[in-house]
Backbone as ProteinMPNN parsed JSONL, in Angstrom:
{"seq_chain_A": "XXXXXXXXXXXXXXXXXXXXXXXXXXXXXXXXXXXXXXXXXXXXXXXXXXXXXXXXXXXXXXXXXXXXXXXXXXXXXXXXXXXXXXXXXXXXXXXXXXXXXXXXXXXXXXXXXXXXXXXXXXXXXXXXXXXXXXXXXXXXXXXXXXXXXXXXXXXXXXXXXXXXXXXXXXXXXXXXXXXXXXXXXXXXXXXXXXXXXXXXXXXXXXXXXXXXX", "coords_chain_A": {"N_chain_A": [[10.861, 13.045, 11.139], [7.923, 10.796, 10.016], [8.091, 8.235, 8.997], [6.95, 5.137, 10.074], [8.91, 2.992, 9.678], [11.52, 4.046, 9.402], [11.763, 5.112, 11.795], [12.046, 3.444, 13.674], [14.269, 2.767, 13.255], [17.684, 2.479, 14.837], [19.515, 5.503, 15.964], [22.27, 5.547, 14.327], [21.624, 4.293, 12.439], [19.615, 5.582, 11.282], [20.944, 8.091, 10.835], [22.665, 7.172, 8.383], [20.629, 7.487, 6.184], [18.586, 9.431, 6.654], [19.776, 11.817, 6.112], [20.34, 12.504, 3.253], [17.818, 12.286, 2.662], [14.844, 13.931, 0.301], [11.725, 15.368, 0.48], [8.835, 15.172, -0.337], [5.094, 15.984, -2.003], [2.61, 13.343, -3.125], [1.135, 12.526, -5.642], [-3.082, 11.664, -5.526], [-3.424, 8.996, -7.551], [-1.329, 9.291, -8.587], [2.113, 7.875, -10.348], [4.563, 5.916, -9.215], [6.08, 4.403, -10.224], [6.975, 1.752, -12.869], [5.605, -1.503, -14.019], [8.09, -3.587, -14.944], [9.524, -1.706, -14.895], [13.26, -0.525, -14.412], [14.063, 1.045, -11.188], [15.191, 3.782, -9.626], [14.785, 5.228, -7.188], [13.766, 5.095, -3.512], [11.18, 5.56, -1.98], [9.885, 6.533, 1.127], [6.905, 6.462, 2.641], [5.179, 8.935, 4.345], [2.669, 10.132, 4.944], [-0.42, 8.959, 3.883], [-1.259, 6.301, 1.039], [0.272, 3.991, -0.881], [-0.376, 1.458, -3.472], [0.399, -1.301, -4.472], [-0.095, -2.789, -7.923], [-1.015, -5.877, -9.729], [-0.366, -6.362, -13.353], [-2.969, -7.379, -15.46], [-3.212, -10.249, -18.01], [-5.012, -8.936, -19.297], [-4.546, -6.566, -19.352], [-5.909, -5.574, -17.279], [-5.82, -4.095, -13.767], [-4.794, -5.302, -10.659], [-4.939, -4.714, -7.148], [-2.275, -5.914, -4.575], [-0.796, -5.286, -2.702], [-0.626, -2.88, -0.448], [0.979, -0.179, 1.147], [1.882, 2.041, 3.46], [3.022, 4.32, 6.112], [4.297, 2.963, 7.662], [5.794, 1.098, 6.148], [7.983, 0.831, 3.327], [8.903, 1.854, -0.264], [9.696, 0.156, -3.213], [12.23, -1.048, -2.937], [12.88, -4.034, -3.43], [13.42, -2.926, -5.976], [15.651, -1.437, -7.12], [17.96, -1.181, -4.912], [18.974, -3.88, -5.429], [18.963, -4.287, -8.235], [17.088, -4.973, -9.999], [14.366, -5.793, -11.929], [10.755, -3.809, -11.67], [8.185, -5.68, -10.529], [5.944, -4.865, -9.763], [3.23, -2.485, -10.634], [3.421, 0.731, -9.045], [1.21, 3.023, -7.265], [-0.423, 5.534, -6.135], [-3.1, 5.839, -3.512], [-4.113, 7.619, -2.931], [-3.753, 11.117, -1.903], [-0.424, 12.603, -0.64], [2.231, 12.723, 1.379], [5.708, 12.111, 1.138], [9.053, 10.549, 1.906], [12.256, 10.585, 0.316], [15.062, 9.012, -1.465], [17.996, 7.732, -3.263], [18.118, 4.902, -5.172], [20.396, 3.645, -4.887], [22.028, 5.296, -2.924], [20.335, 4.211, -0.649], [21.216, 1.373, -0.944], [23.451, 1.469, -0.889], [23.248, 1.741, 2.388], [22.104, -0.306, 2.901], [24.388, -2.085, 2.693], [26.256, -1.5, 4.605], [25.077, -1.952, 7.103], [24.341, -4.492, 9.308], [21.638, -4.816, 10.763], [20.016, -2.634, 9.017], [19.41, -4.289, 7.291], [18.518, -6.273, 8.519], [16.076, -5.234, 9.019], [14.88, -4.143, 6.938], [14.636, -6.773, 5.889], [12.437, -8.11, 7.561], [10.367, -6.448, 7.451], [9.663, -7.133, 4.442], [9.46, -9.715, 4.352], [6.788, -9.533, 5.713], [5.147, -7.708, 3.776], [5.681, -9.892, 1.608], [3.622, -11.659, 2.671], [1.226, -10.739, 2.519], [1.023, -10.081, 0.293], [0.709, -12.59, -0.554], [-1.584, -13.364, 1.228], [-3.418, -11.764, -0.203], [-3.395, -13.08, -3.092], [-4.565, -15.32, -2.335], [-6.859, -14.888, -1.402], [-8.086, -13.33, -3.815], [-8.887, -15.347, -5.143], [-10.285, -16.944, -4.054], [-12.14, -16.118, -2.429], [-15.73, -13.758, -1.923], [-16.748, -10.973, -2.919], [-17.655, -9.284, -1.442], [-16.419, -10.072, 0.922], [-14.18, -9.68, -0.052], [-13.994, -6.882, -0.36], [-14.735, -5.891, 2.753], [-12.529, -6.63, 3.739], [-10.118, -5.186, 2.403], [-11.107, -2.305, 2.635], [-10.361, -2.91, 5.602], [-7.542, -2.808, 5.781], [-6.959, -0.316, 4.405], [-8.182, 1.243, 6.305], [-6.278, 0.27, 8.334], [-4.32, 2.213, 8.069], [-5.028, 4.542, 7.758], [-6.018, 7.845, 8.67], [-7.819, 8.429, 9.788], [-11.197, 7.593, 10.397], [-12.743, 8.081, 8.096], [-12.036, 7.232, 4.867], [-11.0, 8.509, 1.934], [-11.981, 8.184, -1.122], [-13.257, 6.779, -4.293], [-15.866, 4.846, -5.975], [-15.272, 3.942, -8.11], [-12.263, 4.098, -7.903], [-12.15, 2.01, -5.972], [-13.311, -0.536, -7.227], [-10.671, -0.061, -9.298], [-9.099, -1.24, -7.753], [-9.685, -3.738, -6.682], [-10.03, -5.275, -9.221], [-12.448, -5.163, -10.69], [-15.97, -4.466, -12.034], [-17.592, -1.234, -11.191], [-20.351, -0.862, -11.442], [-20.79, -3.552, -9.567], [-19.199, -3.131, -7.427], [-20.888, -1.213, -6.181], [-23.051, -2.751, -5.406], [-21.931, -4.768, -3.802], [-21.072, -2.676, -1.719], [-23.564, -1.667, -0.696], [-24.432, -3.674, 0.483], [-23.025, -4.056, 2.55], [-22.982, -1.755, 3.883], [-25.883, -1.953, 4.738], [-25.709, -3.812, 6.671], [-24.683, -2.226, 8.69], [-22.222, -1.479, 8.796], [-20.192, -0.165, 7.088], [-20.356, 3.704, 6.003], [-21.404, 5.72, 3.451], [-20.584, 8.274, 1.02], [-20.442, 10.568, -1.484], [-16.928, 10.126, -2.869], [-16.306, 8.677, -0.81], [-15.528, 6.648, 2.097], [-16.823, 5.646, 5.153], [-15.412, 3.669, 7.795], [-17.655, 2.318, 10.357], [-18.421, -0.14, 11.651], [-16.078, -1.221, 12.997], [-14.694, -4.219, 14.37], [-17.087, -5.216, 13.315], [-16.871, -5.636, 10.498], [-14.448, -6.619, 10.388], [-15.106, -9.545, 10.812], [-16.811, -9.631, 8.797], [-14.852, -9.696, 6.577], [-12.628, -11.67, 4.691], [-10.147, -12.509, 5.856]], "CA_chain_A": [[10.527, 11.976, 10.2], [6.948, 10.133, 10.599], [8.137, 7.086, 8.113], [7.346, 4.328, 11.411], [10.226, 2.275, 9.634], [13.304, 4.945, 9.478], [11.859, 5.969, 12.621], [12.013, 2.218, 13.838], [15.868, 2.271, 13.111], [18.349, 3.279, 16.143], [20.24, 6.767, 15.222], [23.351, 5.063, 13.614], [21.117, 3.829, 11.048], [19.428, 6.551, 10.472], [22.123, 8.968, 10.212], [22.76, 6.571, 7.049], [19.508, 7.508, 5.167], [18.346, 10.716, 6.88], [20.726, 13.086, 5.247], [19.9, 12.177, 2.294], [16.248, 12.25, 1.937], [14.575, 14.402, 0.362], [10.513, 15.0, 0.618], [7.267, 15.46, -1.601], [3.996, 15.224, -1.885], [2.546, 12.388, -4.182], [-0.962, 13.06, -5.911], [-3.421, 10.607, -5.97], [-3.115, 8.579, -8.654], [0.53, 8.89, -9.513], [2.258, 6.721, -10.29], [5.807, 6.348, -8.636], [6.846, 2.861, -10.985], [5.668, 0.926, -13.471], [5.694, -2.949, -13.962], [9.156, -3.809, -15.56], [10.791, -0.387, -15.115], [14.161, -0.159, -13.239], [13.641, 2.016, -10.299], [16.113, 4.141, -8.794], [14.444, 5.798, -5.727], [13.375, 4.362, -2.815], [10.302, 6.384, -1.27], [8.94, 6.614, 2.938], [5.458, 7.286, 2.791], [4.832, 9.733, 5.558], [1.204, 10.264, 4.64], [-0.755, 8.278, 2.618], [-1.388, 4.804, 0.706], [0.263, 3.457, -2.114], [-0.841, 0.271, -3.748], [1.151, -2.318, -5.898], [-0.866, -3.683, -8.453], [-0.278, -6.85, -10.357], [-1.183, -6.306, -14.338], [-3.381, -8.859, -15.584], [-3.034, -10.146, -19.183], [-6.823, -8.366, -20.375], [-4.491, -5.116, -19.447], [-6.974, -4.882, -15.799], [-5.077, -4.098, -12.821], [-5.996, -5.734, -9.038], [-4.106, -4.744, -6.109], [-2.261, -6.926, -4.176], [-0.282, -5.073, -1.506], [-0.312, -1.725, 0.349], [1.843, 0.241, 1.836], [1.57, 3.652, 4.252], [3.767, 5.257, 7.018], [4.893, 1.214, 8.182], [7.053, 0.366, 5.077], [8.905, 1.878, 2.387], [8.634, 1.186, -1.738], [11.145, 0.233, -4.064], [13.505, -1.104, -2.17], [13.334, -4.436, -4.516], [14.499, -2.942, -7.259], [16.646, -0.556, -7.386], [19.198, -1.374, -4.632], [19.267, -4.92, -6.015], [19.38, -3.859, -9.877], [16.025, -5.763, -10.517], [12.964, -4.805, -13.014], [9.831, -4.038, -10.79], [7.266, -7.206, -10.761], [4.479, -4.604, -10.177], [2.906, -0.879, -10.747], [2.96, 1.364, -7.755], [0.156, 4.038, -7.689], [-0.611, 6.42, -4.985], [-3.632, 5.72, -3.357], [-4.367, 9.26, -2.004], [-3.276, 12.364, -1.857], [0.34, 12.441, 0.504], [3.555, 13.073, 1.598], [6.467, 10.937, 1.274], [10.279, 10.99, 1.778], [12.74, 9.278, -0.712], [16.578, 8.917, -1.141], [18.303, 6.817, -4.243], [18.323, 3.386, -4.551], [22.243, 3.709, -4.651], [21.924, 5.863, -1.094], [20.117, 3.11, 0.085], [21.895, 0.179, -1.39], [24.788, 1.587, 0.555], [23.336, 1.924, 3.463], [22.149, -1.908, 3.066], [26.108, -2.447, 2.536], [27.162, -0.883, 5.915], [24.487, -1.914, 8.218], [22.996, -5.359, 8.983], [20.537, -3.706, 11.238], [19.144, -2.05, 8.341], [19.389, -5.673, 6.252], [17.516, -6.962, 9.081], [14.483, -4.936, 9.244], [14.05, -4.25, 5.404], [13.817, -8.529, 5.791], [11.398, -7.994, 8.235], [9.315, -5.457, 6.306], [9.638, -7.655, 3.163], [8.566, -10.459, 4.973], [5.146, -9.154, 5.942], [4.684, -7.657, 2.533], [5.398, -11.252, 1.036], [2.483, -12.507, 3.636], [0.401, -9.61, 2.406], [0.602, -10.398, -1.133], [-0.179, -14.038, -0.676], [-2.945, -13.45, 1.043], [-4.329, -11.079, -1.453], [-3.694, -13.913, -4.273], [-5.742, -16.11, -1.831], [-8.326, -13.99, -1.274], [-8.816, -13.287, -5.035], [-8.817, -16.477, -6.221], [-10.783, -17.947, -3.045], [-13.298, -15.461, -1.611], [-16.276, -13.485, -2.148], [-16.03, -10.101, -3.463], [-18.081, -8.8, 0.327], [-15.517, -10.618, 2.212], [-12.616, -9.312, -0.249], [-13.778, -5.269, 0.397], [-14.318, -5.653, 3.753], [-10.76, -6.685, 4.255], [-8.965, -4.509, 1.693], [-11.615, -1.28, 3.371], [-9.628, -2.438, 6.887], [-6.319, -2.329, 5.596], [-6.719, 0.835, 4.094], [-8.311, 1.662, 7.946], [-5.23, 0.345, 9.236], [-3.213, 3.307, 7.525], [-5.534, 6.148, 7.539], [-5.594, 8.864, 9.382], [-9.238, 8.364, 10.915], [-12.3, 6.345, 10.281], [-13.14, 8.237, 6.904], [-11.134, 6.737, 3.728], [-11.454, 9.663, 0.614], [-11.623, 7.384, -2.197], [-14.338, 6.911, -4.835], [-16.232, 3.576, -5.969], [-14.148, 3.436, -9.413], [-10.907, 3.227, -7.094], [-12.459, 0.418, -5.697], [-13.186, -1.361, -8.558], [-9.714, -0.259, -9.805], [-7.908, -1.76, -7.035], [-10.432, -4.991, -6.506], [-10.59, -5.345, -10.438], [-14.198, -5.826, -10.786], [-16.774, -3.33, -12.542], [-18.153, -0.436, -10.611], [-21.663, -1.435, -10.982], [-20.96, -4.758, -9.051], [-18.659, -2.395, -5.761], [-22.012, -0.103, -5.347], [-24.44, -3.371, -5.041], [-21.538, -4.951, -2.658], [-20.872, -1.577, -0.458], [-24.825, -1.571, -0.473], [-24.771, -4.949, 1.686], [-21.894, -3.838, 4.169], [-23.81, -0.401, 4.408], [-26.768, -2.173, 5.398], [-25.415, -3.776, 7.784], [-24.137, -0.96, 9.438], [-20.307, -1.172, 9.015], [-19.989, 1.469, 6.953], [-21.356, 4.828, 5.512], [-20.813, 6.09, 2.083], [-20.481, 9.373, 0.159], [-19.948, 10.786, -2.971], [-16.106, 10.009, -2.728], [-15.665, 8.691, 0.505], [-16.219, 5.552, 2.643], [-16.502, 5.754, 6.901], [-15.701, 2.575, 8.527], [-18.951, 2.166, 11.08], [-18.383, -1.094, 12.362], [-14.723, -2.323, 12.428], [-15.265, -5.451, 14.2], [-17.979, -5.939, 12.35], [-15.974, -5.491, 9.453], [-13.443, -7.998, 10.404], [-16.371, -10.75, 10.87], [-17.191, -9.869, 7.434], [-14.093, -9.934, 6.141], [-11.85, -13.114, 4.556], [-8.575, -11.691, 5.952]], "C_chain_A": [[9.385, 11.143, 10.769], [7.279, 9.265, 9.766], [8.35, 6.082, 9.361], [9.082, 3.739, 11.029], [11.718, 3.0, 9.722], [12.524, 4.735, 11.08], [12.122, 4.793, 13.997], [13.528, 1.866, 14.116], [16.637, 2.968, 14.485], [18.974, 4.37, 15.331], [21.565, 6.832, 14.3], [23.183, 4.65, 12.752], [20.135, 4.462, 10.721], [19.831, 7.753, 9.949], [22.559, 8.295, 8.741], [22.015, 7.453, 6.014], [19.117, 9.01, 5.394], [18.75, 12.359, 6.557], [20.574, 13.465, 4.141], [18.554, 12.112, 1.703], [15.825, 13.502, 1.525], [12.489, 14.372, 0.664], [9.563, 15.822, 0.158], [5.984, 15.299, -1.546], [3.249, 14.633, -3.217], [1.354, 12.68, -4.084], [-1.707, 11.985, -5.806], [-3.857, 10.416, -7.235], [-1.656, 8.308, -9.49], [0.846, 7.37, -9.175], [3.792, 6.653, -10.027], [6.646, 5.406, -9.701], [6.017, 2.215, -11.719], [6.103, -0.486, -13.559], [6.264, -3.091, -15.116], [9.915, -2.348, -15.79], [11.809, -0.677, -13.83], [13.66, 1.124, -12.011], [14.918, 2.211, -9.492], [15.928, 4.85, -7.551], [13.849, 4.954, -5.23], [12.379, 5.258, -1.648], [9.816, 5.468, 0.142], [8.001, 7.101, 2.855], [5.205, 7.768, 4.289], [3.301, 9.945, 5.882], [0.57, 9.918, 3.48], [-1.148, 6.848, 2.212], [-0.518, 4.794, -0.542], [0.184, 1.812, -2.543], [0.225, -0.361, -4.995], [0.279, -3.058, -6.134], [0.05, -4.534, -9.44], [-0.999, -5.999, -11.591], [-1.625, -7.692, -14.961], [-3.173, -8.776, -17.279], [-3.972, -9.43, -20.102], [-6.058, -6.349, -20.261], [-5.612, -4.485, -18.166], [-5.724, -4.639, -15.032], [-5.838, -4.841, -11.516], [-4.198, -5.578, -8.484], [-3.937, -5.954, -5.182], [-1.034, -6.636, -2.852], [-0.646, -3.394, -1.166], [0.218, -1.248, 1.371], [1.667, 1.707, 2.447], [3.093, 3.526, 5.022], [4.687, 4.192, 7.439], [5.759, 0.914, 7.835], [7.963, 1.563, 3.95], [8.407, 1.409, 0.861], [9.698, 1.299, -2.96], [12.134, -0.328, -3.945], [13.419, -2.195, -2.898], [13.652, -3.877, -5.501], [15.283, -2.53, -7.031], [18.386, -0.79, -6.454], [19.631, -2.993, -4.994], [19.234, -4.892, -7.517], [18.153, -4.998, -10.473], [14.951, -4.636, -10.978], [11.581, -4.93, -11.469], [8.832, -4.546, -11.676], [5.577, -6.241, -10.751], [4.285, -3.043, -10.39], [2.914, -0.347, -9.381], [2.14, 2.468, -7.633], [-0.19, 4.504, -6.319], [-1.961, 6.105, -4.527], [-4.921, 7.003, -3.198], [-3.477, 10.627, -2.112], [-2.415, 12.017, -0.246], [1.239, 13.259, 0.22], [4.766, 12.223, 1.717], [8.147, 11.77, 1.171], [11.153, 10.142, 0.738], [14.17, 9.971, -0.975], [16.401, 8.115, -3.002], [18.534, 5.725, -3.818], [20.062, 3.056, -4.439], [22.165, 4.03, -3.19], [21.539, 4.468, -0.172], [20.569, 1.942, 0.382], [23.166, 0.425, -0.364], [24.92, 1.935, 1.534], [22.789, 0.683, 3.926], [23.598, -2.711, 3.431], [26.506, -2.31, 3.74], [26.653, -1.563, 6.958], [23.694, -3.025, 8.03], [21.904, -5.157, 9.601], [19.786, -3.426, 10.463], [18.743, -3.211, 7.58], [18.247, -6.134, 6.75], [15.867, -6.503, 9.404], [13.825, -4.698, 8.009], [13.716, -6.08, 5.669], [12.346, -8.723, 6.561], [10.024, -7.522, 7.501], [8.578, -6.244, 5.175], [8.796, -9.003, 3.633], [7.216, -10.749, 5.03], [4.794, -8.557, 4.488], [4.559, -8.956, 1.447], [3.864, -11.586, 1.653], [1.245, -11.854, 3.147], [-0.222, -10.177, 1.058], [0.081, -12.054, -1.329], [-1.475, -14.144, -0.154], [-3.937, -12.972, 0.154], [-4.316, -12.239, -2.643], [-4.536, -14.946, -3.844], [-7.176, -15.925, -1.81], [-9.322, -13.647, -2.733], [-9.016, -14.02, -5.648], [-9.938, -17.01, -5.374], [-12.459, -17.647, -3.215], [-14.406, -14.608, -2.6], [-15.861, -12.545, -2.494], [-17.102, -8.97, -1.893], [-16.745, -8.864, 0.864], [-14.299, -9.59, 1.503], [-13.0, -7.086, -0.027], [-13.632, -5.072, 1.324], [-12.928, -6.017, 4.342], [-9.876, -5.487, 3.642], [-9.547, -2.869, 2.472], [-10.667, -1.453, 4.658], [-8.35, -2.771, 6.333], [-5.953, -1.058, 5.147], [-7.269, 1.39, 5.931], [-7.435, 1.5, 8.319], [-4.093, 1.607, 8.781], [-3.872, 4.994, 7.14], [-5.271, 7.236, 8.792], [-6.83, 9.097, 10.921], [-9.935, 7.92, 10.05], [-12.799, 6.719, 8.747], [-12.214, 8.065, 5.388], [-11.759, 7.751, 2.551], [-11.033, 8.425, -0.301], [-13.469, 6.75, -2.906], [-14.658, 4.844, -5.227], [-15.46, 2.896, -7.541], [-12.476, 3.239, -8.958], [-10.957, 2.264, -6.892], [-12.267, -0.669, -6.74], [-11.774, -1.308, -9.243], [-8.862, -1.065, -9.222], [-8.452, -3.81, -7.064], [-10.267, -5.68, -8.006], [-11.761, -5.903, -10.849], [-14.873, -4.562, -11.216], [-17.557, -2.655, -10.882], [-19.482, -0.851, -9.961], [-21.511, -2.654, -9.588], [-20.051, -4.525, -7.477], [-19.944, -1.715, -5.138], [-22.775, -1.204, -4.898], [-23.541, -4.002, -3.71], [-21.646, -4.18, -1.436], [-22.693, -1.637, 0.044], [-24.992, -2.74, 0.913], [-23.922, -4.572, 2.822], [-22.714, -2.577, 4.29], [-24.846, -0.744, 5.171], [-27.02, -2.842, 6.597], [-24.661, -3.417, 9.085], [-22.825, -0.937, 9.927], [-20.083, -0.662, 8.575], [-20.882, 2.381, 6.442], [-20.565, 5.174, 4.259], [-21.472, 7.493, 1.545], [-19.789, 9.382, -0.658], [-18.422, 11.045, -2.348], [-15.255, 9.783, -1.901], [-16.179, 7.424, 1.399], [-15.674, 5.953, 4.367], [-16.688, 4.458, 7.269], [-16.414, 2.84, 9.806], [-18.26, 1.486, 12.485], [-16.807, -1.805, 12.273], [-14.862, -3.775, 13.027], [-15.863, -6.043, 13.72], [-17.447, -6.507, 10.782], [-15.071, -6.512, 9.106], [-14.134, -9.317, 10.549], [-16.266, -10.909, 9.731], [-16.101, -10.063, 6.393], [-13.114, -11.549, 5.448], [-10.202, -12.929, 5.114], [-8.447, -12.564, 7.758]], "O_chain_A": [[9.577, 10.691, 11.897], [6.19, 9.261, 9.193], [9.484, 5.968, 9.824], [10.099, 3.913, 11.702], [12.78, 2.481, 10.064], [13.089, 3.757, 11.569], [12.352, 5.199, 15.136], [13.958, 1.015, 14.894], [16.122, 3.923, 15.067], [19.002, 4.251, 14.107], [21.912, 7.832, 13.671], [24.102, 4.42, 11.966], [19.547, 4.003, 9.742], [19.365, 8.366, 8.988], [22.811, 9.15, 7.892], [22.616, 8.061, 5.128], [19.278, 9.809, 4.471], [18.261, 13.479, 6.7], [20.631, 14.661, 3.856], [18.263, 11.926, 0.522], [16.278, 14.419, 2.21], [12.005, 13.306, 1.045], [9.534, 17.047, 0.279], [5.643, 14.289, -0.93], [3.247, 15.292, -4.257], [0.632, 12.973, -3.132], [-1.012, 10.989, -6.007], [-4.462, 11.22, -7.944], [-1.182, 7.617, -10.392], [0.446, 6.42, -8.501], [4.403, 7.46, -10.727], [7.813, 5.697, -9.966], [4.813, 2.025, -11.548], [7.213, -0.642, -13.049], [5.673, -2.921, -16.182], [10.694, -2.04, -16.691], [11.472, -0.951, -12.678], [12.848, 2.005, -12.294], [15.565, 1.353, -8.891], [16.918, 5.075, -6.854], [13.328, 4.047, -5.879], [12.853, 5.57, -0.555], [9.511, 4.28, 0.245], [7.987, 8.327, 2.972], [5.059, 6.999, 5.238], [2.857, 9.909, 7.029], [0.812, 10.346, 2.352], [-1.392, 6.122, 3.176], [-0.681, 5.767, -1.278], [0.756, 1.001, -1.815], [0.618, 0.106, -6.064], [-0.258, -3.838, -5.347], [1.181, -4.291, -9.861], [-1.891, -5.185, -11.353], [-0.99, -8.745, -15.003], [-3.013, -7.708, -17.87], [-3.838, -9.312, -21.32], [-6.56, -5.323, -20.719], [-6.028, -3.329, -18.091], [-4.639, -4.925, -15.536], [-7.053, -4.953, -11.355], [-3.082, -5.919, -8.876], [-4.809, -6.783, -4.924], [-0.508, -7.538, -2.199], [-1.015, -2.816, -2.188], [0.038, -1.743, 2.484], [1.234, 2.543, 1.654], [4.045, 2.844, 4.642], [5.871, 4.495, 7.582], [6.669, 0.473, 8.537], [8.345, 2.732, 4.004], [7.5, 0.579, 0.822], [10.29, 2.266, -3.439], [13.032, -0.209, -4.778], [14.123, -1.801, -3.828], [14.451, -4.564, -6.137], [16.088, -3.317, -6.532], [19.511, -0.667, -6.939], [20.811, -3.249, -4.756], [19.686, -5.955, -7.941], [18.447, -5.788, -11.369], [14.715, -3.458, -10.712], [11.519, -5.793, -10.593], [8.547, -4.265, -12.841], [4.526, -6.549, -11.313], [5.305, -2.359, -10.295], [2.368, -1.042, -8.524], [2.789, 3.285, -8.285], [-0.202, 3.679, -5.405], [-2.486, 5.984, -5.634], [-6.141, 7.086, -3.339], [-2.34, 10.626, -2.584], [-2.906, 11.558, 0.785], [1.319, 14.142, -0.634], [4.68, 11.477, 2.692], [8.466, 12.865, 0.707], [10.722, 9.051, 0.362], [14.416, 11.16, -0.769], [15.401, 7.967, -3.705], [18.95, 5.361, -2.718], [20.611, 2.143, -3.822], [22.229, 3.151, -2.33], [22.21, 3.889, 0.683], [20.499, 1.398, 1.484], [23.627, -0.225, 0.574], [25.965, 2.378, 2.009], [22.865, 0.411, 5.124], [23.793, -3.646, 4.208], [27.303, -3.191, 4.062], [27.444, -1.898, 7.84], [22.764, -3.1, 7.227], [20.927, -5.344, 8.875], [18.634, -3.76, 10.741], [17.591, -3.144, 7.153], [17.23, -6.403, 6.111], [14.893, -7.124, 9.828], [12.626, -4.897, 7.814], [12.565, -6.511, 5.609], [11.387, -9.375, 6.149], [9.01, -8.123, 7.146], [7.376, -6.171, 4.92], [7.638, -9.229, 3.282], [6.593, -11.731, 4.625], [3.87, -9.215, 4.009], [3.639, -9.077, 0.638], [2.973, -11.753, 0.82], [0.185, -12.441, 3.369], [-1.358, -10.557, 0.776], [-0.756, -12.5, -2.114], [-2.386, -14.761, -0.706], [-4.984, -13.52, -0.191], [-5.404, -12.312, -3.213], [-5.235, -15.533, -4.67], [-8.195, -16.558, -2.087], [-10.545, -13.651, -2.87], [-9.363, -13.782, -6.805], [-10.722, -17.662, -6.064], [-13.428, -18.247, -3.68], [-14.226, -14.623, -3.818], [-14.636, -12.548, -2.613], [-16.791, -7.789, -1.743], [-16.066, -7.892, 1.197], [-13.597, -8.856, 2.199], [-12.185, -6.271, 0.406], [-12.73, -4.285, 1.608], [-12.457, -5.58, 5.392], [-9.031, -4.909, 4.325], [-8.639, -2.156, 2.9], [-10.094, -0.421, 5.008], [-8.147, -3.638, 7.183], [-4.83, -0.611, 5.382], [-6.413, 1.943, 6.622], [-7.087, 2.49, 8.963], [-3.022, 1.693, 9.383], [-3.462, 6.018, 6.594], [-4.367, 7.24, 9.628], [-6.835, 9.514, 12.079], [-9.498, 7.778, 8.908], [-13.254, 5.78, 8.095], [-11.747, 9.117, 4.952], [-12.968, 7.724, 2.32], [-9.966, 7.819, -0.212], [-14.47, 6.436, -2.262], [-13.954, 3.895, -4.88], [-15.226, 1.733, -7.868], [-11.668, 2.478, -9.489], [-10.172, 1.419, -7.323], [-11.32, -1.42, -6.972], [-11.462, -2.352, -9.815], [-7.957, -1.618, -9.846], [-7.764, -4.786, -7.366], [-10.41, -6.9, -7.918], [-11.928, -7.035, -11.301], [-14.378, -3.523, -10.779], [-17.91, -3.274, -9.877], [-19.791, -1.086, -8.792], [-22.251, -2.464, -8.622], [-20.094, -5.35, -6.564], [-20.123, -1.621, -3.923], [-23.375, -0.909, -3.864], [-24.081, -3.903, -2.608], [-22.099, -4.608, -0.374], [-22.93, -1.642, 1.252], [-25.547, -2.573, 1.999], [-24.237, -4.838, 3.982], [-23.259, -2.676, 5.39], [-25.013, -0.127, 6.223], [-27.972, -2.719, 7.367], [-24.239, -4.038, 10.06], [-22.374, -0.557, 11.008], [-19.355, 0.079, 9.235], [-22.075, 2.089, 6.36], [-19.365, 4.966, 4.079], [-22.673, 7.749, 1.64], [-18.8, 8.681, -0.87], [-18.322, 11.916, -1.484], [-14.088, 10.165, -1.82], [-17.395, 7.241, 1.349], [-14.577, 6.381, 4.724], [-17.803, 3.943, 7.189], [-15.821, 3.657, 10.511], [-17.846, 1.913, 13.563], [-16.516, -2.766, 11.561], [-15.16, -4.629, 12.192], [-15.656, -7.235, 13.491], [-17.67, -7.57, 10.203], [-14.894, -7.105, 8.042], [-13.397, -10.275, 10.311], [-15.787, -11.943, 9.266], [-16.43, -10.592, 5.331], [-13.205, -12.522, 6.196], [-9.238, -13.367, 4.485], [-7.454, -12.383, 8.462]]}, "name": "protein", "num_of_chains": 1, "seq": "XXXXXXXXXXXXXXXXXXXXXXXXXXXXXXXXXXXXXXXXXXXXXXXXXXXXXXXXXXXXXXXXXXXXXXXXXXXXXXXXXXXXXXXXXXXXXXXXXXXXXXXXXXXXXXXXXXXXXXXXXXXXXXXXXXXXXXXXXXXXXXXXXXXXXXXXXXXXXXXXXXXXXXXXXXXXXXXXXXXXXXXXXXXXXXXXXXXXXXXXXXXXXXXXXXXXX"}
């Protein structure tokens, strides 16, 4: 199991969950949940990104958390019997493991161990999403790629992110035109490189300078 968080748990709490999983690979673009559906699985991304976006009332989307190999997704709803608050959408092409939110729920029931590190988890995803509502309400739209570019760095695999400039814009919610003239200014100053469907972080320090994060 590469999911850091099962793998995070001691063997008494993952004998809970581990029996039980099974595992897939998620396309990019799927979509695992949508905003106000119950959700009964609770997916481990093993490889990969997936993004929770908020929906805005014009019917745009803007991301406002992501999740890889670190965390898990789902785990509000389903073992608490709540509607999900946002969409979840694959970022990339992966692999992920996933159980029911029942399985899980009763392995919340047994083990505060496990209580205590989903809080943990949840925690930092709260912190995540506030900054993202800071950031989009605050900052530039420079400062807000180069941050959301190193969070997707913090979960890749290596320095080259596969993902096109209409992702961007899907996740940022901002027109296309107005990601190529941004990426143009971080390109030029040599933090990253760009191809047809693909961005290489360059400069990560630099990156984090430029960043609002």
């Amino acid at each position: 199991m590469d999911n850091l968080w099962i793998a995070a748990l001691d063997a008494a709490d993952r004998k809970r969950i581990e029996p039980h999983l099974k595992q897939g690979e998620i396309a990019r673009g799927q979509m695992l949940y949508d905003a106000g559906e119950a959700v009964d699985q609770v997916w481990f991304p093993i490889k990969g990104v997936v993004s929770l976006m908020t929906i805005l009332p014009d019917d745009k989307m803007v991301e406002t958390a992501a999740i890889g190999r670190e965390g898990l997704i789902g785990v509000t709803c389903g073992p608490f019997n709540a509607r999900a608050a946002s969409r979840a959408i694959s970022q990339r092409d992966g692999v992920a493991a996933y159980c029911s939110a029942e399985v899980f729920g009763e392995a919340l029931d047994a083990s505060e161990s496990i209580r205590l590190a989903l809080s943990r988890f949840t925690e930092g995803l709260m912190a995540q999403v506030q900054q993202a509502a800071a950031c989009n309400a605050q900052h530039r739209l420079d400062e807000r790629l180069a941050r959301w570019l190193l969070m997707l760095h913090d979960r890749a695999e290596d320095d080259r992110i596969d993902l096109t400039q209409a992702d961007i814009a899907g996740m940022l919610g901002v027109r296309r035109a107005t990601v190529s003239e941004v990426g143009t200014v971080l390109e030029g100053k040599g933090l990253i490189q760009r191809g047809r469907g693909w961005v290489k972080v360059l400069d990560r320090d630099g990156l984090e300078k430029a960043s609002c994060g």
